[in-house]
Jmol script that loads the backbone (N, CA, C; Angstrom):
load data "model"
ATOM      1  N   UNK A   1       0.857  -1.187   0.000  1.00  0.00           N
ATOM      2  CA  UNK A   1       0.000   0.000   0.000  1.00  0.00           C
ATOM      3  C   UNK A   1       0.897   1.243   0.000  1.00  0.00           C
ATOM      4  N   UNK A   2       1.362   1.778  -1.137  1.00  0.00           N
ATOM      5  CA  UNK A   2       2.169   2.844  -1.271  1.00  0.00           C
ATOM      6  C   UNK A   2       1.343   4.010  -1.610  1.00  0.00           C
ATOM      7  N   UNK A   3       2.054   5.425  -0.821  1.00  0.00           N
ATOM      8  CA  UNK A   3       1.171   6.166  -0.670  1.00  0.00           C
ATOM      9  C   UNK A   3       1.684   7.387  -1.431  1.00  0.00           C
ATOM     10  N   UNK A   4       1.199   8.404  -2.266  1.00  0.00           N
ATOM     11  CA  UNK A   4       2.273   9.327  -2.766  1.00  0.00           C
ATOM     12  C   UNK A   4       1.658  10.592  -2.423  1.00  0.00           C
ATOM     13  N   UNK A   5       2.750  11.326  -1.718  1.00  0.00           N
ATOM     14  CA  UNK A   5       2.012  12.760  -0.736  1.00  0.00           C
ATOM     15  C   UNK A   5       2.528  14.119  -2.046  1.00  0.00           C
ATOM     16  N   UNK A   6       1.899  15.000  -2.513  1.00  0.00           N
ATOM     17  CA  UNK A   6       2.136  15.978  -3.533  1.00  0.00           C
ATOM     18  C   UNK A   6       2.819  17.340  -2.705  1.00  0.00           C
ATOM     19  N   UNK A   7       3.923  17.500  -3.082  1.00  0.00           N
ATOM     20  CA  UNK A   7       4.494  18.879  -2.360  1.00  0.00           C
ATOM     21  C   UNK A   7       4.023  20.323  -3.321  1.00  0.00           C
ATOM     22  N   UNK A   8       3.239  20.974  -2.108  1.00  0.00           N
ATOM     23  CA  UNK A   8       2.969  22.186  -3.157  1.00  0.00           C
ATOM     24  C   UNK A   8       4.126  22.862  -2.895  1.00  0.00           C
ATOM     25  N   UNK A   9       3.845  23.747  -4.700  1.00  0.00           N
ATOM     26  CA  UNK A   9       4.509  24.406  -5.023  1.00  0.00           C
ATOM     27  C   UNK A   9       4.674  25.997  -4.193  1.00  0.00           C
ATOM     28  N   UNK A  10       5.891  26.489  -3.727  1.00  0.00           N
ATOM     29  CA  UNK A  10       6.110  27.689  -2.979  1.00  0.00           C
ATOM     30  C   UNK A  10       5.764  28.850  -3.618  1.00  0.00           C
ATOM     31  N   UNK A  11       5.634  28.856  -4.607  1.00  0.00           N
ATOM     32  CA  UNK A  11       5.309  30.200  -5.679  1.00  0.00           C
ATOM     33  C   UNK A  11       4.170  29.902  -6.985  1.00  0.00           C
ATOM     34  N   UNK A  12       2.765  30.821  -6.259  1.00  0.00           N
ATOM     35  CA  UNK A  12       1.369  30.488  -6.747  1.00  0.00           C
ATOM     36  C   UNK A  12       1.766  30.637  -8.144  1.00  0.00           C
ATOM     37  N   UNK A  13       1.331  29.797  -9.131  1.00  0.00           N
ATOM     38  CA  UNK A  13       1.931  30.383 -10.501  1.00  0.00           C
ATOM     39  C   UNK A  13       1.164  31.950 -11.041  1.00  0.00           C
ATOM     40  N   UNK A  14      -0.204  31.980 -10.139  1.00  0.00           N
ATOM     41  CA  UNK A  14      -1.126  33.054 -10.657  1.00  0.00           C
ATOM     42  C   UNK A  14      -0.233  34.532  -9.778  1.00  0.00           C
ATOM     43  N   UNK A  15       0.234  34.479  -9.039  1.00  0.00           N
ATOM     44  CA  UNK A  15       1.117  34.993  -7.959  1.00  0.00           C
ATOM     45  C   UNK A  15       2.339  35.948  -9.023  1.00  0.00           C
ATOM     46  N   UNK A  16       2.563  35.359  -9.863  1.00  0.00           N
ATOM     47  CA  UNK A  16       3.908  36.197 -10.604  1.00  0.00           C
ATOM     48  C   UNK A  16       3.340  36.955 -11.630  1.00  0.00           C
ATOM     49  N   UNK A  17       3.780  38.123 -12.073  1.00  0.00           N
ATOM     50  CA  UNK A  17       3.146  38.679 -12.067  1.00  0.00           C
ATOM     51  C   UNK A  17       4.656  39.714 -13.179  1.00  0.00           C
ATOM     52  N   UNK A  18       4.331  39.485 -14.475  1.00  0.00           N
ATOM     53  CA  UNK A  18       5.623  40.681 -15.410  1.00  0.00           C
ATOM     54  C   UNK A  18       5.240  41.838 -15.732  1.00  0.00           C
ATOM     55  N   UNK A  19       5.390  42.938 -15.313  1.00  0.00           N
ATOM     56  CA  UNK A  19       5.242  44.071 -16.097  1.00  0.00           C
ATOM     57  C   UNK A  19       5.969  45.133 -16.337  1.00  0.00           C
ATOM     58  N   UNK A  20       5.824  46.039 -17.261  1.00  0.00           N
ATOM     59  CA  UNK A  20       5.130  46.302 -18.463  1.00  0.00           C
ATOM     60  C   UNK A  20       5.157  44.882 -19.437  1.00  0.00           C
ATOM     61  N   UNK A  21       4.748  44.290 -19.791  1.00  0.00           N
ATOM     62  CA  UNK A  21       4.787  43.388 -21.163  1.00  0.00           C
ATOM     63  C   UNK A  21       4.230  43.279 -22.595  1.00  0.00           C
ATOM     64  N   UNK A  22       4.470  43.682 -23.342  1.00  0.00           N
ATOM     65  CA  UNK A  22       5.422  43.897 -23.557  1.00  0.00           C
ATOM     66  C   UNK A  22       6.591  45.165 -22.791  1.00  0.00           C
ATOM     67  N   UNK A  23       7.547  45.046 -22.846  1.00  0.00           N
ATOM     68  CA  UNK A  23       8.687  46.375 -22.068  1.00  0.00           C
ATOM     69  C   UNK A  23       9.479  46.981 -23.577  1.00  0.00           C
ATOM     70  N   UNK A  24      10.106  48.128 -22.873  1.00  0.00           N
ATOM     71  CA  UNK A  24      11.201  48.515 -23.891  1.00  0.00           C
ATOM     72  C   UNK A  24      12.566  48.598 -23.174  1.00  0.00           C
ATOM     73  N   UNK A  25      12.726  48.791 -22.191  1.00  0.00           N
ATOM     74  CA  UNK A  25      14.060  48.834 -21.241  1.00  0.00           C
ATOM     75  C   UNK A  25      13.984  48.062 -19.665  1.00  0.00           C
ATOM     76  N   UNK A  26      12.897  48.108 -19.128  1.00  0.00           N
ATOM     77  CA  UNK A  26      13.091  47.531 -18.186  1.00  0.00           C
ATOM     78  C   UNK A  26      11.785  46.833 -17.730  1.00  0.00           C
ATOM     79  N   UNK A  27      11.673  45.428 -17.454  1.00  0.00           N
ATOM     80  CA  UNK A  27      10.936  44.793 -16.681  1.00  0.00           C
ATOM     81  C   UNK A  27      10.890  44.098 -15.352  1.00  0.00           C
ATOM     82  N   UNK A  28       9.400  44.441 -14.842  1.00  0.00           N
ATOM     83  CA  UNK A  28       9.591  44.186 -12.936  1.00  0.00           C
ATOM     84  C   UNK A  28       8.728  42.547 -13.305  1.00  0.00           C
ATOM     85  N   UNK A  29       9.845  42.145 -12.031  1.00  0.00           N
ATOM     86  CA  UNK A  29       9.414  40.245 -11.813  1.00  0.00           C
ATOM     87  C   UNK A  29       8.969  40.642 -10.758  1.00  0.00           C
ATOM     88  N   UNK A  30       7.131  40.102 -10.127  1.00  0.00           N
ATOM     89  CA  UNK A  30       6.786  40.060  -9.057  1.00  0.00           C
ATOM     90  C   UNK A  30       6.410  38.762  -8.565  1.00  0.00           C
ATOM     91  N   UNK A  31       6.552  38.160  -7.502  1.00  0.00           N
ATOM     92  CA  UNK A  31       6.032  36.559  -6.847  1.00  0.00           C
ATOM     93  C   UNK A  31       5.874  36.863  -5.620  1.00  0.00           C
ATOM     94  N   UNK A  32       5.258  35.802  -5.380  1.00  0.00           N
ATOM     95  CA  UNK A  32       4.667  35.754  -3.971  1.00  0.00           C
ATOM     96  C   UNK A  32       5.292  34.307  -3.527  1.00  0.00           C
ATOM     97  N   UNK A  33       5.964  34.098  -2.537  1.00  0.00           N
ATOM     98  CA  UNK A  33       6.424  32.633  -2.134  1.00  0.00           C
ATOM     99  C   UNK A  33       5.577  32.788  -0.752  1.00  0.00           C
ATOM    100  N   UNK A  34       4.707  31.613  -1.108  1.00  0.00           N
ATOM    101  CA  UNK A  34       3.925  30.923  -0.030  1.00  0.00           C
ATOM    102  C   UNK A  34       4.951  30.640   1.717  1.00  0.00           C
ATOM    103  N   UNK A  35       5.831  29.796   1.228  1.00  0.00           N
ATOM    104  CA  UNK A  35       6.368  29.777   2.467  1.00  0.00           C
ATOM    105  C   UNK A  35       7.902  29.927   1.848  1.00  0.00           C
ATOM    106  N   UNK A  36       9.016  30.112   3.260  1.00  0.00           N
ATOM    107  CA  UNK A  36      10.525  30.189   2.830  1.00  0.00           C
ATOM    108  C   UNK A  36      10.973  29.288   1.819  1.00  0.00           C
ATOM    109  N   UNK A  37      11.836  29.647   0.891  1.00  0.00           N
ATOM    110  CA  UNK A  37      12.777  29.059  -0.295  1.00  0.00           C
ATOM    111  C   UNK A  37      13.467  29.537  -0.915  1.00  0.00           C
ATOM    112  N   UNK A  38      14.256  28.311  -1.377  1.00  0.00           N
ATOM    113  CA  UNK A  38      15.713  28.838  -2.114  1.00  0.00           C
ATOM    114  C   UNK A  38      14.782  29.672  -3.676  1.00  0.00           C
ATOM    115  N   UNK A  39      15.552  30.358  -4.226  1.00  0.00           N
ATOM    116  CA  UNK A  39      15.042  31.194  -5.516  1.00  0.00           C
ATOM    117  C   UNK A  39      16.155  31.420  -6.218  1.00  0.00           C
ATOM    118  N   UNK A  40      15.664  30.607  -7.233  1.00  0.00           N
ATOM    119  CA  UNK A  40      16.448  31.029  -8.843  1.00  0.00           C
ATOM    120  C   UNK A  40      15.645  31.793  -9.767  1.00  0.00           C
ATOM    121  N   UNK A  41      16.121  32.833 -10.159  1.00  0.00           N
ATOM    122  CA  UNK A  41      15.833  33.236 -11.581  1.00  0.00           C
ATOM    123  C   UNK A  41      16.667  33.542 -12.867  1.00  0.00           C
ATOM    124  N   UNK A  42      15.915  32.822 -13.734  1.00  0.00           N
ATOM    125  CA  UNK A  42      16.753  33.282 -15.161  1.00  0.00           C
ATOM    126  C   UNK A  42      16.274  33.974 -16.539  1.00  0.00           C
ATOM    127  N   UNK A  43      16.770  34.264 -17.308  1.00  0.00           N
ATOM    128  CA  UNK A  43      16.159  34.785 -18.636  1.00  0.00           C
ATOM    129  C   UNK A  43      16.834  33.623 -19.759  1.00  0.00           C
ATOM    130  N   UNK A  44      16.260  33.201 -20.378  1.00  0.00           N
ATOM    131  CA  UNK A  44      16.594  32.555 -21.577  1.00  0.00           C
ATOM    132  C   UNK A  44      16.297  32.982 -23.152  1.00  0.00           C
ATOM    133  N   UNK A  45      16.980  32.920 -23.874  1.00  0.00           N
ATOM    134  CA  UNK A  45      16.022  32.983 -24.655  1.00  0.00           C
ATOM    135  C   UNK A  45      15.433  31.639 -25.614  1.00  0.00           C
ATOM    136  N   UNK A  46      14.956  31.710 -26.631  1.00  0.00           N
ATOM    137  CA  UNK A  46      13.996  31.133 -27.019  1.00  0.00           C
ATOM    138  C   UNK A  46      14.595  29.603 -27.813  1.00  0.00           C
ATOM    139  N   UNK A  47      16.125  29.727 -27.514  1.00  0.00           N
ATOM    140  CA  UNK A  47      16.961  28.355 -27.537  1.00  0.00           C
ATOM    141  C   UNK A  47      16.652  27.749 -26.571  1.00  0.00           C
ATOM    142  N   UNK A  48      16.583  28.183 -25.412  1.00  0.00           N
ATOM    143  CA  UNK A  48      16.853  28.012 -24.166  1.00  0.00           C
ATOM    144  C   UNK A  48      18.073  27.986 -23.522  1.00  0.00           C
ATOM    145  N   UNK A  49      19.242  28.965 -23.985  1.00  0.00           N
ATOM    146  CA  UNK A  49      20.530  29.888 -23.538  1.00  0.00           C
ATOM    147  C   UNK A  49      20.151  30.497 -22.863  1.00  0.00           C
ATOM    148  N   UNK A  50      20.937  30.082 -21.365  1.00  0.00           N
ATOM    149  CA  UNK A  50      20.520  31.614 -20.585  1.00  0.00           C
ATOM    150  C   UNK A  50      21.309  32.548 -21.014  1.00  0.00           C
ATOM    151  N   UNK A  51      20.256  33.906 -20.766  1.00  0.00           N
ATOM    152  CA  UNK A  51      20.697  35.445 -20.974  1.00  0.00           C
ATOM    153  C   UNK A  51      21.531  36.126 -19.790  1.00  0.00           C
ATOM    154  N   UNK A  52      20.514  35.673 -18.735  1.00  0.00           N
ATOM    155  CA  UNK A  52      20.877  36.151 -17.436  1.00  0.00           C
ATOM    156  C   UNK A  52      19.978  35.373 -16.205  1.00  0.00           C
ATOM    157  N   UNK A  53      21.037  35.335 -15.181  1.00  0.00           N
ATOM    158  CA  UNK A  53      20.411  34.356 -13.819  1.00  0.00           C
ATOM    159  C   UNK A  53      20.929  35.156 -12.742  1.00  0.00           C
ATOM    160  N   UNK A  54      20.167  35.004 -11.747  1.00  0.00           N
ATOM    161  CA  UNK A  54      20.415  35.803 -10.511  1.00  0.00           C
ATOM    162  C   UNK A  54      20.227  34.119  -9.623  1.00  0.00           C
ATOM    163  N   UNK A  55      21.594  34.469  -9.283  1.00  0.00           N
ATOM    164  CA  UNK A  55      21.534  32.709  -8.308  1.00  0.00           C
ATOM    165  C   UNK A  55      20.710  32.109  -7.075  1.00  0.00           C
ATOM    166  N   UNK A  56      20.686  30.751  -6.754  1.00  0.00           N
ATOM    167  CA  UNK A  56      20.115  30.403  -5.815  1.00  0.00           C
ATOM    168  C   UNK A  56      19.893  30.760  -4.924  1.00  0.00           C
ATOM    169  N   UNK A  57      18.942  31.632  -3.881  1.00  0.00           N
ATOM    170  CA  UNK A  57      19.406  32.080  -2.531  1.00  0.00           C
ATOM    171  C   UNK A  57      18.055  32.210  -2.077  1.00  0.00           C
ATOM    172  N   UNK A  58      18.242  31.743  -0.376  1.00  0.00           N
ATOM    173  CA  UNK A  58      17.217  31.720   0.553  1.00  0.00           C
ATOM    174  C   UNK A  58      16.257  32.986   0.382  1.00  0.00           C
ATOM    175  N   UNK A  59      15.079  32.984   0.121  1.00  0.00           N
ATOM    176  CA  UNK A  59      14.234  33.933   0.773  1.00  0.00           C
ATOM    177  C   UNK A  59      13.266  33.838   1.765  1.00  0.00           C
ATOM    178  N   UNK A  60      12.605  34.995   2.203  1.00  0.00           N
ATOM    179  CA  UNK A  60      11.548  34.801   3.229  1.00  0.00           C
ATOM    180  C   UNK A  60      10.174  34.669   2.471  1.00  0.00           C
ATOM    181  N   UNK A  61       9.009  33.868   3.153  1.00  0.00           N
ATOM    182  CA  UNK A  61       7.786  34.059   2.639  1.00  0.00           C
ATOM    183  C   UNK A  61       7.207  35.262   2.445  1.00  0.00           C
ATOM    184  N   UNK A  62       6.670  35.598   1.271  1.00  0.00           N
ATOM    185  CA  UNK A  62       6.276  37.021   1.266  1.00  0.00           C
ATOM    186  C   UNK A  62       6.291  37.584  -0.588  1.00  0.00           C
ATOM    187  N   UNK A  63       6.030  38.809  -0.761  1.00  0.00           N
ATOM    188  CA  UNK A  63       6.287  39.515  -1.816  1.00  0.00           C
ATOM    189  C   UNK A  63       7.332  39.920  -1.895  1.00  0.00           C
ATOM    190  N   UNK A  64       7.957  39.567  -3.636  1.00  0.00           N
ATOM    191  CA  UNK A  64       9.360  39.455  -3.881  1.00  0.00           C
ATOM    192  C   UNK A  64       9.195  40.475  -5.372  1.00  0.00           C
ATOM    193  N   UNK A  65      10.156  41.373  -5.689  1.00  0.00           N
ATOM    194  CA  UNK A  65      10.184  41.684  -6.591  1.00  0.00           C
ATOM    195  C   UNK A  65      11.531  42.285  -7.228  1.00  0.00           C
ATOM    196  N   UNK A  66      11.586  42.129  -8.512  1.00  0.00           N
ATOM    197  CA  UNK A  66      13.045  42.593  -9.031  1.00  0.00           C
ATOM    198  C   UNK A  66      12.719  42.960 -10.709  1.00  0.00           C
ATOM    199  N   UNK A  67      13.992  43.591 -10.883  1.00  0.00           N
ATOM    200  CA  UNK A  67      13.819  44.386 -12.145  1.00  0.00           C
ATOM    201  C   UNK A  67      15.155  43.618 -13.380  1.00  0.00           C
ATOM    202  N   UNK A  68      14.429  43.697 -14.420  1.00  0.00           N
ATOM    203  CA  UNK A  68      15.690  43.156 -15.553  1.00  0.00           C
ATOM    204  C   UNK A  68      15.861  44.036 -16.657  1.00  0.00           C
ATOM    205  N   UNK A  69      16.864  44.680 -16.642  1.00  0.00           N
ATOM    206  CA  UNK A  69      17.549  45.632 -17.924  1.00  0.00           C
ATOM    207  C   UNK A  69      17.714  45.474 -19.022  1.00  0.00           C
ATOM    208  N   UNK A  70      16.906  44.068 -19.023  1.00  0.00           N
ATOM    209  CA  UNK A  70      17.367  43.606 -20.651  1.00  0.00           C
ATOM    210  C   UNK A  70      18.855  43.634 -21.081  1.00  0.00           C
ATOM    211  N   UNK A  71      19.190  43.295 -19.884  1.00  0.00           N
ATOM    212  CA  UNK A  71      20.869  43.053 -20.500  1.00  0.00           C
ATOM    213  C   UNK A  71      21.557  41.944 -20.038  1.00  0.00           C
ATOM    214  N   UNK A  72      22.655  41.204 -20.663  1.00  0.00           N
ATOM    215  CA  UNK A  72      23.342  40.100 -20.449  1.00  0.00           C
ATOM    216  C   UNK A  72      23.782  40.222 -19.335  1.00  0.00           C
ATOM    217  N   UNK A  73      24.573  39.130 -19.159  1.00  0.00           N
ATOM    218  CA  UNK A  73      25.142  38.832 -16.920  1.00  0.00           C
ATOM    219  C   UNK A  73      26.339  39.961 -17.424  1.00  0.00           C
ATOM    220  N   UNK A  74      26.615  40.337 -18.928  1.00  0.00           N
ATOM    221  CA  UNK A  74      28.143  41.350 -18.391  1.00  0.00           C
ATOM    222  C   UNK A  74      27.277  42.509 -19.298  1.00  0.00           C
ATOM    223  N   UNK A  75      26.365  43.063 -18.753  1.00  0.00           N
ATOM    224  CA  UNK A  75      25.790  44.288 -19.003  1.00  0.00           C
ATOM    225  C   UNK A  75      25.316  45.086 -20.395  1.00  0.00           C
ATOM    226  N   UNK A  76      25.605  43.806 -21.270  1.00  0.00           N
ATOM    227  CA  UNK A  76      25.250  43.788 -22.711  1.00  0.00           C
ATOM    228  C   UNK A  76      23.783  44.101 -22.826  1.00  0.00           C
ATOM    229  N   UNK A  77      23.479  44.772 -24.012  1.00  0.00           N
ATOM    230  CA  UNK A  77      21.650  44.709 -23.846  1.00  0.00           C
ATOM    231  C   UNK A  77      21.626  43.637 -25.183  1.00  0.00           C
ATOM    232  N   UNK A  78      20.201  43.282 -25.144  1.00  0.00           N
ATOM    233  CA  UNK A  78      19.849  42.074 -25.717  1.00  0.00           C
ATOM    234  C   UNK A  78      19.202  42.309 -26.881  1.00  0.00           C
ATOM    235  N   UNK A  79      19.121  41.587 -27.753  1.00  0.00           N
ATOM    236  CA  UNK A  79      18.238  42.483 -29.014  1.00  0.00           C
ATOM    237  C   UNK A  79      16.680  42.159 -28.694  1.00  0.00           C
ATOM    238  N   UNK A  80      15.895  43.049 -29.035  1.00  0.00           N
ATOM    239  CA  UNK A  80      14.473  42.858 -29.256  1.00  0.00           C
ATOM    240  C   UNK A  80      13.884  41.533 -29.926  1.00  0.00           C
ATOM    241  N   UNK A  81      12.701  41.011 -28.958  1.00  0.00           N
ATOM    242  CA  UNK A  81      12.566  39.345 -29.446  1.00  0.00           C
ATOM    243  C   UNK A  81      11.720  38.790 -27.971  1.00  0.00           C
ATOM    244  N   UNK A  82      11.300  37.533 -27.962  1.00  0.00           N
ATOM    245  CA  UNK A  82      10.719  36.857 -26.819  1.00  0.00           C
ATOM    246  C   UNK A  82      11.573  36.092 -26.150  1.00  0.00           C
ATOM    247  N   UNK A  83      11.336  36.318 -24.507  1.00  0.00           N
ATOM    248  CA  UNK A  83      12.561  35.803 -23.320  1.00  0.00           C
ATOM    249  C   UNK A  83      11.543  34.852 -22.953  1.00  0.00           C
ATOM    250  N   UNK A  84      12.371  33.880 -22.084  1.00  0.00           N
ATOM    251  CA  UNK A  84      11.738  33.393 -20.713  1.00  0.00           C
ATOM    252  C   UNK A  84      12.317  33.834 -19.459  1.00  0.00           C
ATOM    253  N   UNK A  85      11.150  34.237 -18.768  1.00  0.00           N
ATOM    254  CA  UNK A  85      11.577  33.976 -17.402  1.00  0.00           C
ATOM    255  C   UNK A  85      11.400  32.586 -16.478  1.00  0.00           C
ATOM    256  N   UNK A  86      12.112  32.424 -16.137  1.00  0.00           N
ATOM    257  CA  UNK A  86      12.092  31.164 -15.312  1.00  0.00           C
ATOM    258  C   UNK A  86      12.366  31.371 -13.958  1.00  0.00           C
ATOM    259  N   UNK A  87      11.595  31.161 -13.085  1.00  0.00           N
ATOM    260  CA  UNK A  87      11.609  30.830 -11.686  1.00  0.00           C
ATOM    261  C   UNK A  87      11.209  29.474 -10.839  1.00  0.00           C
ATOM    262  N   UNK A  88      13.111  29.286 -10.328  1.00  0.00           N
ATOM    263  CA  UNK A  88      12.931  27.952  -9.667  1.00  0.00           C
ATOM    264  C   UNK A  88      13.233  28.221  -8.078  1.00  0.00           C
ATOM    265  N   UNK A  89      12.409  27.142  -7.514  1.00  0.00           N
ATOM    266  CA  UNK A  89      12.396  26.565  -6.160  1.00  0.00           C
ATOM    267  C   UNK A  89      12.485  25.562  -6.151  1.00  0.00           C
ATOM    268  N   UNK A  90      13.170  25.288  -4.604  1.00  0.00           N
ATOM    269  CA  UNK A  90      13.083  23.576  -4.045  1.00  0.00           C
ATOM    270  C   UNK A  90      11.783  23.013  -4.658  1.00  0.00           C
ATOM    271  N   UNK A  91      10.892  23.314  -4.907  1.00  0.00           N
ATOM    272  CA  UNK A  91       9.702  22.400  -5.037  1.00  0.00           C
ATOM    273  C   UNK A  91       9.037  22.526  -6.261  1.00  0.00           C
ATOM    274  N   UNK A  92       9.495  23.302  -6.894  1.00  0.00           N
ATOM    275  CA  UNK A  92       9.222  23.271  -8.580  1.00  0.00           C
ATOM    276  C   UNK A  92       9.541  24.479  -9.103  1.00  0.00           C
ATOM    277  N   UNK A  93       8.556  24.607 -10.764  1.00  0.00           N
ATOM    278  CA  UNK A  93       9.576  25.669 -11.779  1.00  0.00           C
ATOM    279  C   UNK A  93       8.521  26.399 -12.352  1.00  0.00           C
ATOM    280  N   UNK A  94       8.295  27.980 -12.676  1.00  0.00           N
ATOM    281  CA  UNK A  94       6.980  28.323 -13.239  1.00  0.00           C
ATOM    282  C   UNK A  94       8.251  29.260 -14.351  1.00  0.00           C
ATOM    283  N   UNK A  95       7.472  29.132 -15.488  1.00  0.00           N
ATOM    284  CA  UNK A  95       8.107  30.060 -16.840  1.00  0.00           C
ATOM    285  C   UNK A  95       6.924  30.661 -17.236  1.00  0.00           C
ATOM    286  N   UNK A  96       7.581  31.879 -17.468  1.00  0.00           N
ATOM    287  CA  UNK A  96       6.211  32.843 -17.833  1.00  0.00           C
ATOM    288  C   UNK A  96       7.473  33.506 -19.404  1.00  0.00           C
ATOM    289  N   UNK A  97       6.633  34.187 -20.470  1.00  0.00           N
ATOM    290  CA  UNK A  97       7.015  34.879 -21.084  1.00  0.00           C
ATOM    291  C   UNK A  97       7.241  36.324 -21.070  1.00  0.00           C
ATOM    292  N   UNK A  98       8.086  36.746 -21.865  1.00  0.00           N
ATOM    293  CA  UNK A  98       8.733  38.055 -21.644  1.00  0.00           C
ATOM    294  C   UNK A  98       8.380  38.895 -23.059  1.00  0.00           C
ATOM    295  N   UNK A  99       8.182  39.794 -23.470  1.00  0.00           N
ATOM    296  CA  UNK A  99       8.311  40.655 -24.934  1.00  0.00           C
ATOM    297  C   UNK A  99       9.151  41.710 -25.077  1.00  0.00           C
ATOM    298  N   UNK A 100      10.477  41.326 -25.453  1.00  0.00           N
ATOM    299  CA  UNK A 100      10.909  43.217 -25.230  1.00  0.00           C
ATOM    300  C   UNK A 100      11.005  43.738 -26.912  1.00  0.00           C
ATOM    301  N   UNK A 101      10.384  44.646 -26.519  1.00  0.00           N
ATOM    302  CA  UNK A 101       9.936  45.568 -28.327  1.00  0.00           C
ATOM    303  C   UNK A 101      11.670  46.618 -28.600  1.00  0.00           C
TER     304      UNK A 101
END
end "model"
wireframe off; spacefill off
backbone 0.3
color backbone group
């Protein structure tokens, strides 16, 4: 009699939240993490190359938010086109799309 228990996910997917989207220079990442967790975010693009990642690190439960310049990890800007954002936790992964005009 094996039993399989489902771990919810720390970050509501309805919870994140991109705007302006489309952007022209800068876009705000908003989430809500249900309870404490590690947090990754990245930008990819549509290879799935990351653009840019802001590394693993503990947060508190709560509203989280951050901004992306549309530019590479060495301060390059990116050409106009569709990103992913990707946000991971210990307990799973939500990708939302990006538009920068």
């Amino acid at each position: 009699d094996a039993s399989t228990s489902v771990r919810e996910f720390s970050v509501a997917a309805s919870s994140v939240k991109i705007f302006p989207n489309p952007f022209r220079n800068v876009v705000t990442i908003r989430y809500d993490l249900r309870s404490a967790d590690k947090v990754q975010i990245d930008i990819l693009d549509l290879q799935g190359r990351i653009i840019r990642s802001w590394p693993l690190t503990p947060q508190k439960a709560g509203m989280h938010e951050m901004k992306w310049q549309a530019g590479d990890a060495n301060g390059r800007a990116v050409p106009a086109g569709t990103y992913v954002c990707r946000i991971q936790t210990n307990s799973g992964v939500i990708s939302k799309m990006l538009i920068l005009e």
